[in-house]
N, C-alpha and C positions, 0 to 999 in steps of 0.2 A: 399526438406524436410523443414518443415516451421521453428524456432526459437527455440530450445531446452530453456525450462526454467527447471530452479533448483532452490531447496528449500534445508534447512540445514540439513530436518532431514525428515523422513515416515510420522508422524503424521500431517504435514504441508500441504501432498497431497491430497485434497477434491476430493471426488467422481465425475466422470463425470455426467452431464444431458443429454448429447447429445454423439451419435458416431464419431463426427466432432471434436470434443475438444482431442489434444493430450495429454498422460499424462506427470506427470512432472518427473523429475530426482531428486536425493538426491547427494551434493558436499556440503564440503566435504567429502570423503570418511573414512574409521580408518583409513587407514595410507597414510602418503605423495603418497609413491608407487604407493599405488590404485587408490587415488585422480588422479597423474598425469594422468595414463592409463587411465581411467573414462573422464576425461577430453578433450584427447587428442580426444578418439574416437568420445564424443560427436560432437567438431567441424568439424572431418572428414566426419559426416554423416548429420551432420547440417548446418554446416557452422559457425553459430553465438549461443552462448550463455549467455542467462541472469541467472544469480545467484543472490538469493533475500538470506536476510540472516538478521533477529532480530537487531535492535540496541541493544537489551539487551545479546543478544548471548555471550558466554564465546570469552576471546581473541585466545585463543587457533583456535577456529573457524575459525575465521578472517584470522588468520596471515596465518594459513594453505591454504587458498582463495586465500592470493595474494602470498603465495611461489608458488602455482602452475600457477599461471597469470605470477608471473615474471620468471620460471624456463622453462616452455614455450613458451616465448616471442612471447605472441598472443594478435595484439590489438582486437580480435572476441569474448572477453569474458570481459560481462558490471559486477560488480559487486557493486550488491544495498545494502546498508544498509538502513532499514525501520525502522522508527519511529513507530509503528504501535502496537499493542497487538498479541500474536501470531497468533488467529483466524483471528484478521482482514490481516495480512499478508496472511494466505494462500488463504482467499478468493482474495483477490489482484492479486496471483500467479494464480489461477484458470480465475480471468477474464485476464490477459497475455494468458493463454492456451488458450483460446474462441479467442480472436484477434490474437493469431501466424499462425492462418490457413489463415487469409485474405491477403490482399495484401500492406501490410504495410511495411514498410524497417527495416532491423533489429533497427536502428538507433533512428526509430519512437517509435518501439516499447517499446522500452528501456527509451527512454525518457517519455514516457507516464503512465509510474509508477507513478511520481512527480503527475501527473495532475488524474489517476483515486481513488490515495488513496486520494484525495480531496472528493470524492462521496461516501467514509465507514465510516458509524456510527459505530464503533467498543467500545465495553464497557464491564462491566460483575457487577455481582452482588455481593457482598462480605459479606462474617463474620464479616469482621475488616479491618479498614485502617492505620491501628496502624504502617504497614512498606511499606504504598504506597507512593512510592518516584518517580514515574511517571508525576502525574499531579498534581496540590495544593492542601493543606488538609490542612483546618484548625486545629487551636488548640482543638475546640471544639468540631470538629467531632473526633478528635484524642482522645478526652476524653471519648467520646459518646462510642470507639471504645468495650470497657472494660465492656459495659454494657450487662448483656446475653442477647442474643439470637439477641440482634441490628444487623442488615441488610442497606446496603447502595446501591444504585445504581450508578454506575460509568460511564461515559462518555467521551471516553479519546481523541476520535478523530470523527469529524473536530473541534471541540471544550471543551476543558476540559468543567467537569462537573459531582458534587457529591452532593446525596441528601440520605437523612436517610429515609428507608420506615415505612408509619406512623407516620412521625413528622411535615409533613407539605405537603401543597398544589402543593409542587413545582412538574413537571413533566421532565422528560427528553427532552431536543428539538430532535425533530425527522427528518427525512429526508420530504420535502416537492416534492419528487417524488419515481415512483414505485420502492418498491425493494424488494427482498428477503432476511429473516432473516436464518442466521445455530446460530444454542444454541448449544453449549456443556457444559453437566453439570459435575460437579467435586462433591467435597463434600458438593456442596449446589445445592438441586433437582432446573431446570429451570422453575419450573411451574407458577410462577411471569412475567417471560420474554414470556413466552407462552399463560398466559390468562391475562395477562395487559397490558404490553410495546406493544409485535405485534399488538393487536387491535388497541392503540392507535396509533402508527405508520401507520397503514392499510400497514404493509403489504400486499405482493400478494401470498406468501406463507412462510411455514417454514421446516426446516428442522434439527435435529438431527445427529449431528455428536459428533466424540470422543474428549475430551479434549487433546490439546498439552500438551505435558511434561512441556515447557518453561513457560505455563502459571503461574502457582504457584511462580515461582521467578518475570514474570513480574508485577504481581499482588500481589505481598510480601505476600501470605496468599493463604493455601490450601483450604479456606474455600470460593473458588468460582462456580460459572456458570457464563461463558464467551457468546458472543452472537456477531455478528455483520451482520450489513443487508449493499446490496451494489447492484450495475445496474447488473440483470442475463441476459439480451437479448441482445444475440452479434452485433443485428443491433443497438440498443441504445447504447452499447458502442464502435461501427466501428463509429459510427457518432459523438461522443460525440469526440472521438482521433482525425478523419479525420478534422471537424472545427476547427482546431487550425491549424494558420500559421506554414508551414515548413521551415524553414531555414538549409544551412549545417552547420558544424561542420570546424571551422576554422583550425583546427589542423590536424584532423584526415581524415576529408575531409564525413563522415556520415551525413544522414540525420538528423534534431533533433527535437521537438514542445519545447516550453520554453524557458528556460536561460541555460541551462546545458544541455550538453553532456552523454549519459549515458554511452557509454564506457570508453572516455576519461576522462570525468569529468570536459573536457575546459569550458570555460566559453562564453555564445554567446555574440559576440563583441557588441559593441554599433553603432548604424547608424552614416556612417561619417558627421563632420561636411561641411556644405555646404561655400564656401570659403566666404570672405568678401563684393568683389562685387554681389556675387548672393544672398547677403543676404539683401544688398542695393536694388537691382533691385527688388526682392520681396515684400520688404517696401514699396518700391512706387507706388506699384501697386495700385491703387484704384478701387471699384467696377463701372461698370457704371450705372448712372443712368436709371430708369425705361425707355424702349421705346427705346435706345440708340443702334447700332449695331455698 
């Protein structure tokens, strides 16, 4: 069975594209109880479990994560906390679901969160940034925020980034390879993110899904349409994971790509230093001259 991934909540679970893609799981559960049983099952029938879960998430969430990590004393469950906007987390979870069917190590896979939320443009469109506490907002636009009917465009990841529509020439940096955009619109219709950003982005398609709950707190204002485009083709992202050095996991003894650990959280040690004499003997090394054997 390939990698059970978990998401906080339903609205987090993006429709499959394909019959290949497994779907995802919700942890925590309403009560510790259920969590633990939920949990417990999962790695019985999985083995390993990744749990993604909002940086913005209530702590209540949290704490209940790691009572059931620490009450079942399993090092087979990674839990991520993302930096990310809701929509862009679950499309994140969705491309985990597409790479858990391949041949990758739990280890790998886990770790490769850090490295594929690098390739989501995730943003959303706003009424107001009057209480966006996410990414920098100036004082001006903060002022701007008050003005009817003002619209802003948001840019939260791989690079902050806010601009007021209709007040300037400025555009959103877009991704400079193929991806697919989901909009979900909330109390502000997507039709901006649909007949202007995607064209300009070239996307390769789009897709309509329902807004997360969390959104409106991450985005301090109900007056959004959320959006994020990311790599859909599990061969561009089996290859995009697989070129990156593997190294294990010093602690735990798991595969990992990066600096970190995604179950443990260890940290990947640094290449030893080489002693004094070999470092001597390298120095002195000179190249030979051309023609020379």
């Amino acid at each position: 069975m390939p990698t059970a991934i978990a998401v906080t909540s339903s609205d987090l679970v993006l429709p499959v594209h394909d019959r290949q893609t497994p779907p995802a799981v919700v942890q925590p559960l309403d009560s510790l109880e259920s969590s633990l049983t939920g949990m417990h099952t999962l790695i019985e029938q999985h083995g390993y479990v990744i749990a993604l879960y909002p940086a913005s998430v209530s702590t209540d969430v949290t704490r209940r994560l790691h009572a059931v990590r620490s009450i079942l004393e399993s090092d087979r469950i990674a839990l991520l906390g993302v930096d990310l906007p809701p929509l862009g987390l679950a499309l994140l979870a969705q491309q985990l679901r597409q790479l858990s069917v391949c041949d990758f190590s739990p280890g790998v896979l886990a770790s490769s969160a850090r490295l594929l939320a690098h390739y989501i443009y995730a943003g959303a469109l706003l009424g107001s940034v009057a209480k966006l506490d996410r990414i920098p907002v100036s004082l001006k636009s903060h002022a701007k925020s008050w003005v009817p009917g003002a619209q802003f465009a948001v840019l939260a990841n791989p690079r902050p980034q806010l601009i007021r529509l209709g007040q300037t020439e400025e555009k959103l940096a877009g991704p400079e390879f193929g991806t697919r955009m989901l909009i979900a619109p909330g109390q502000l219709p997507g039709d901006w993110i649909t007949t202007t950003l995607a064209p300009a982005w070239r996307v390769q398609g789009v897709a309509t899904v329902p807004l997360p709950a969390e959104s409106a707190r991450w985005w301090g204002t109900g007056k959004v349409a959320e959006f994020a485009a990311g790599l859909h083709d599990v061969s561009v992202l089996y290859q995009l994971v697989s070129s990156v050095r593997r190294e294990e996991c010093h602690w735990c003894g798991l595969e990992l790509i990066g600096d970190r650990c995604g179950f443990c959280a260890a940290p990947l040690l640094p290449p030893p230093e080489l002693p004094n004499t070999a470092v001597r003997a390298v120095s002195s090394v000179r190249a030979l001259p051309r023609g020379a054997t």
